[in-house]
TIKOLLUM-518051 format. One record per residue (C-alpha): x, y, z; residue in three letters. Coordinates in steps of 0.001 Angstrom, whole numbers, plus 524288, in hexadecimal, padded with zeros to 5 digits. Example, Ala and Ser with C-alpha at 12.3 -4.5 7.8 and 13.67 -1.06 7.14 Angstrom:
8300C7EE6C81E78ALA
835667FBDC81BE4SER
END
This chain:
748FA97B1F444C8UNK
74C72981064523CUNK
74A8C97208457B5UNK
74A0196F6546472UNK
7582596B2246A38UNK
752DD95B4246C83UNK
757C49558147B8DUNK
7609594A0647ADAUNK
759069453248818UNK
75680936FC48B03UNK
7477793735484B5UNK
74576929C9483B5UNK
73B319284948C98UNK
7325493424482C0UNK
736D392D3B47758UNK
72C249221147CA1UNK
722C392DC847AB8UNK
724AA92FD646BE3UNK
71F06921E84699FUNK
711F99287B46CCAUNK
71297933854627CUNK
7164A92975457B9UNK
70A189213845B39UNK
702F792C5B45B44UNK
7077E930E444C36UNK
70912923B24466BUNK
6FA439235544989UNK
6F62392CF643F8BUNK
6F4BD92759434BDUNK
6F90492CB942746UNK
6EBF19321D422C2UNK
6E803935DB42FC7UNK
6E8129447F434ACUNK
6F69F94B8843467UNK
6F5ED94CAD4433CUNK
6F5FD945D244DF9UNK
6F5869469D45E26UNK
7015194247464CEUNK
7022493DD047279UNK
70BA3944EF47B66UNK
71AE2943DE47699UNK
721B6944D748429UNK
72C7093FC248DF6UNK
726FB94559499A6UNK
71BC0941394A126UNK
70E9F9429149F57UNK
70E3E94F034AAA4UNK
719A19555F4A401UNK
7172695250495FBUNK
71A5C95CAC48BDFUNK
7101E95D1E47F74UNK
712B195564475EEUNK
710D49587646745UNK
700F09581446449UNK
702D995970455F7UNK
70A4194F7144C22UNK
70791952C143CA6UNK
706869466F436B9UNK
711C89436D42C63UNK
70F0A941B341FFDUNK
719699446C4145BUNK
70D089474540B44UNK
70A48952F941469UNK
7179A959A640E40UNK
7167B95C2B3FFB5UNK
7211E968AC40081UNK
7274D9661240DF0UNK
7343C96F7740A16UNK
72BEF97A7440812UNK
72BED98003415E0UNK
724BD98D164178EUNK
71B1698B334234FUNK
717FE999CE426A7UNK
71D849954C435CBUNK
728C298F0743017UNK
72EB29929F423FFUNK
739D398A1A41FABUNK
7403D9908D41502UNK
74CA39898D40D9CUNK
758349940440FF7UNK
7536599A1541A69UNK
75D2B99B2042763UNK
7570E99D69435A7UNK
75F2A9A2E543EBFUNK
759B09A29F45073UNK
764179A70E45B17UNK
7616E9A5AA4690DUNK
7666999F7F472F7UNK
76560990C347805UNK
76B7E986E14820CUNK
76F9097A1147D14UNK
77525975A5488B8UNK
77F7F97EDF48BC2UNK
7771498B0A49011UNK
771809952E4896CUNK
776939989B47BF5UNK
7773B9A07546E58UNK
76F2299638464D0UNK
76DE89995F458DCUNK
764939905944DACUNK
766079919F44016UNK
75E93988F743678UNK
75DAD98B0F4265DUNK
752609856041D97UNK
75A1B97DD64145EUNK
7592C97AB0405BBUNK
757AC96CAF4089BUNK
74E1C9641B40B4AUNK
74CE19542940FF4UNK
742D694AE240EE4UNK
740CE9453241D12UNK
7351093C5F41E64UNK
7311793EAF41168UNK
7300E94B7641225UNK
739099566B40AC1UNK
73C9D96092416B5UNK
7446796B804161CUNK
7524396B1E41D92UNK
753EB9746F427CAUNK
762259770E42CA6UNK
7637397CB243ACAUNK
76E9997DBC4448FUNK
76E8898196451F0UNK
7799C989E845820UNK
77E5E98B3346717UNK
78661996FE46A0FUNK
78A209955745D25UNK
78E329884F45AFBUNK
7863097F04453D7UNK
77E52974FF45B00UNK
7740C96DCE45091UNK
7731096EA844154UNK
766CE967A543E6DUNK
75FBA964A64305DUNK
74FB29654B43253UNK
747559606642AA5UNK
739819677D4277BUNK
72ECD9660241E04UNK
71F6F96DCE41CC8UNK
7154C966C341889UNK
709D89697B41184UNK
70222971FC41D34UNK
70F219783A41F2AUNK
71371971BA42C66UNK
7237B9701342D43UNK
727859656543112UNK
7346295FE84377CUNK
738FC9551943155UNK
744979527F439A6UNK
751ED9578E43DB4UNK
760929539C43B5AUNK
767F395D5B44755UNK
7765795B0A44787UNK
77B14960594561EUNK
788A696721458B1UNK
78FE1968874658FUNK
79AFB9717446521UNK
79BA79710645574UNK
79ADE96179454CDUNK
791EA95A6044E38UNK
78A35950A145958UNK
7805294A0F45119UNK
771DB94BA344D3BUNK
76AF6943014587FUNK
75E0094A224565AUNK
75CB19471B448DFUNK
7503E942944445FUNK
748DB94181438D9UNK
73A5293FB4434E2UNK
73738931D64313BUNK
7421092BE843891UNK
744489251C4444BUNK
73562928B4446A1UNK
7377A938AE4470AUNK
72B3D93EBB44141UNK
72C6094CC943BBFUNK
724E49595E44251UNK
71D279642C43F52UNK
727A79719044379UNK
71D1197BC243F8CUNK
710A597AEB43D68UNK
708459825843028UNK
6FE5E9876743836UNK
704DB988BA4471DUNK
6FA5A98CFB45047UNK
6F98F98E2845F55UNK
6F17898167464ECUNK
6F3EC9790245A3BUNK
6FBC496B4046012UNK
709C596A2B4622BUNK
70F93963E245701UNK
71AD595968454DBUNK
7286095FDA44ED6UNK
72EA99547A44DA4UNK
73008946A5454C3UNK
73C7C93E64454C6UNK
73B9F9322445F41UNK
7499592D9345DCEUNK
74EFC93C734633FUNK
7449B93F1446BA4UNK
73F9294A90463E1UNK
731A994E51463B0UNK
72E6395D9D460BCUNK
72244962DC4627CUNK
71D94971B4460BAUNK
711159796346153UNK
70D149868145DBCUNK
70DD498F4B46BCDUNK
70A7F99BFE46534UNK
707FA9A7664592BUNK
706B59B35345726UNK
7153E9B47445FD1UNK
71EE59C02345FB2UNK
72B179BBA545EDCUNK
7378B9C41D45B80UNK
744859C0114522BUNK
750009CAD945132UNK
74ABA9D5D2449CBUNK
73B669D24C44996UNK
7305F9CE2B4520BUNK
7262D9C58844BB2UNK
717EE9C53F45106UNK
711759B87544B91UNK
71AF49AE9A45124UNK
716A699F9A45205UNK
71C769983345DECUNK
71CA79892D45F79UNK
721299821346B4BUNK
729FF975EB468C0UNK
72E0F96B474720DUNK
7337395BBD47268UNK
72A24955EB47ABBUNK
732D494CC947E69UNK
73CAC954AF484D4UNK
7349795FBA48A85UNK
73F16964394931AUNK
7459296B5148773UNK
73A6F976584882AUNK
73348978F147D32UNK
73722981B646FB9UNK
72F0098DE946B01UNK
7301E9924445E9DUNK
72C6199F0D4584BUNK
728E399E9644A86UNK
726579ABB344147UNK
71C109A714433C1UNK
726339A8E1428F7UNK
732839A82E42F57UNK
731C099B634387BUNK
7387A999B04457BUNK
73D5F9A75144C7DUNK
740189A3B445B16UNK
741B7996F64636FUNK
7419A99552471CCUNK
7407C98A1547BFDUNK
7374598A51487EAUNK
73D7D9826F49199UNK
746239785248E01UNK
756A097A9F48FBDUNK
759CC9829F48406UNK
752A898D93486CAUNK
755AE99017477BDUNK
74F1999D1546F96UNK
752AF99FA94642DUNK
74E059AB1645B87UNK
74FAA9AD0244B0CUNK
759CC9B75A4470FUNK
75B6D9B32E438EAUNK
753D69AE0542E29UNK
75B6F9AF8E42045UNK
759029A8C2412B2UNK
765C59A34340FB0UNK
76A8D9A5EE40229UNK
76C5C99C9D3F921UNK
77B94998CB3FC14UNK
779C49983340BDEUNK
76DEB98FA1407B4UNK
777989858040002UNK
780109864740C05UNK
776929832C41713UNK
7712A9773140DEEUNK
77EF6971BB40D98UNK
77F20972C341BEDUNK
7716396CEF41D60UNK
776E395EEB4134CUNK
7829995EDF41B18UNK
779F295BCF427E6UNK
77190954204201FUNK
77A9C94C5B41A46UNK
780459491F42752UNK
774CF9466542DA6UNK
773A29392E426DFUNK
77F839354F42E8DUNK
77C1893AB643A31UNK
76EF99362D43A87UNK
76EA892C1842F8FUNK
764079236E43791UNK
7591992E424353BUNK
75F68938314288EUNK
7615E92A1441F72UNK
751A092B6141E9FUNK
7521393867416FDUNK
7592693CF940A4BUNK
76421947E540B08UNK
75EFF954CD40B0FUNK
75EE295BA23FD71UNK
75D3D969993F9A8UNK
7512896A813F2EFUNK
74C58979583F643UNK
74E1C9864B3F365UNK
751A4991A93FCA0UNK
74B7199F593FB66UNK
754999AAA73F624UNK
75A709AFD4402D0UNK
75A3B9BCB2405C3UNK
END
């Protein structure tokens, strides 16, 4: 949710890199401890270096015995429930309304071996649509959630483009990510998001700060977590910070440095009712079903997405 917007930059050179971080977690073995030490995950040189992610969470599908029940006190992902952030952003034609809605579906797919729950987001610029993505997330047993992968379908001028940034865990050597933590606390590592060679995407994020203030339309909240997220690959697109309020989730989003100069700030959370639920699972089966055209080399490794849960009354 509220991913970064991934550079279509020549990388090849960093891709080299990544060869280090796979050595690094193929060495840890299945019984051993479930982290592990990376060495630095950059393009740049040694003198200019961003951080790398300290922290990768070992995999193992054992670890997830009800991965669709999502309700991490930082991150509460709730089937029917629609998030709503305005703001403004600039994707490359200055700065502009942007507007990100994403809905907890009633669906979930088994990626990797693991049953996630389907997230449906969509990204708007000045009001036209730009990306409607599927993502893919799962808790395990100490209540981490994970990102299993993402399938974001990009739009210029109200035209499908294609989903180049597609990747999915267990494919094409993408490994899934930790997005928020069960116990987030200031000084603990950075942590890996999500790693896909093949695109050039690495995220990485670490707990900055608690106990924030931080202010939504309406109402100021006092005991705000914020993490930092970055690709280390491509540090000149700044890094992300995101706000996050225990029992609600993400409330604001802004870049430090970088081009977009996006922020973007919650003015709606809802619980759909049960009819605009049944409408925004069609919409999620239409994407997926078309993802295994679009990206049949990496979807043909998972099954169709199925409704198998059950959304809260709405209000």
């Amino acid at each position: 949710m509220l991913r970064t917007q991934r550079s279509r930059l020549a990388i090849w050179s960093a891709l080299a890199a990544l060869s280090l971080l796979f050595a690094d977690v193929g060495a840890t073995k299945a019984g051993a401890a479930h982290t592990v030490t990376t060495s630095p995950v950059s393009g740049t040189s040694s003198a200019t270096a961003t951080p790398s992610c300290k922290l990768i969470v070992n995999f193992q599908r054992r670890n997830f015995s009800k991965p669709a029940k999502i309700n991490n006190k930082w991150l509460p992902l709730a089937p029917g429930t629609k998030f709503v952030l305005d703001g403004k952003a600039n994707w490359g034609s200055g700065l502009r309304r942007h507007r990100v809605v994403f809905i907890i579906t009633d669906l979930t797919k088994v990626i990797n071996g693991v049953r996630t729950v389907v997230i449906w987001e969509r990204d708007f610029n000045a009001g036209q649509l730009v990306e409607s993505e599927l993502a893919f997330h799962a808790q395990d047993n100490n209540r981490n959630v994970w990102l299993f992968g993402e399938y974001p379908e990009t739009y210029e001028h109200g035209k499908f483009t294609g989903a180049p940034d597609t990747w999915i865990a267990g494919t094409a050597r993408s490994k899934a990510g930790t997005i928020m933590l069960a116990k987030p606390r200031v000084g603990t590592p950075s942590y890996l998001q999500g790693l896909a060679p093949a695109i050039g995407f690495v995220d990485c994020a670490k707990v900055i700060k608690t106990s924030q203030k931080v202010c939504i339309p309406h109402k100021c909240y006092r005991n705000a977590l914020v993490t930092d997220e970055w690709n280390p690959l491509v540090p000149e697109d700044g890094h992300q910070q995101k706000y996050y309020v225990r029992g609600i989730g993400n409330v604001r989003a802004g870049f430090v440095g970088g081009p977009e100069h996006e922020v973007l700030t919650l003015t709606k959370k809802v619980r759909l009712c049960a009819e605009a639920v049944e409408e925004v699972r069609e919409e999620a089966l239409k994407l997926d079903r078309r993802a295994y055209r679009v990206s049949k080399d990496l979807y043909r490794h998972t099954r169709p997405a199925e409704h198998t849960l059950r959304a809260r009354a709405c209000q």
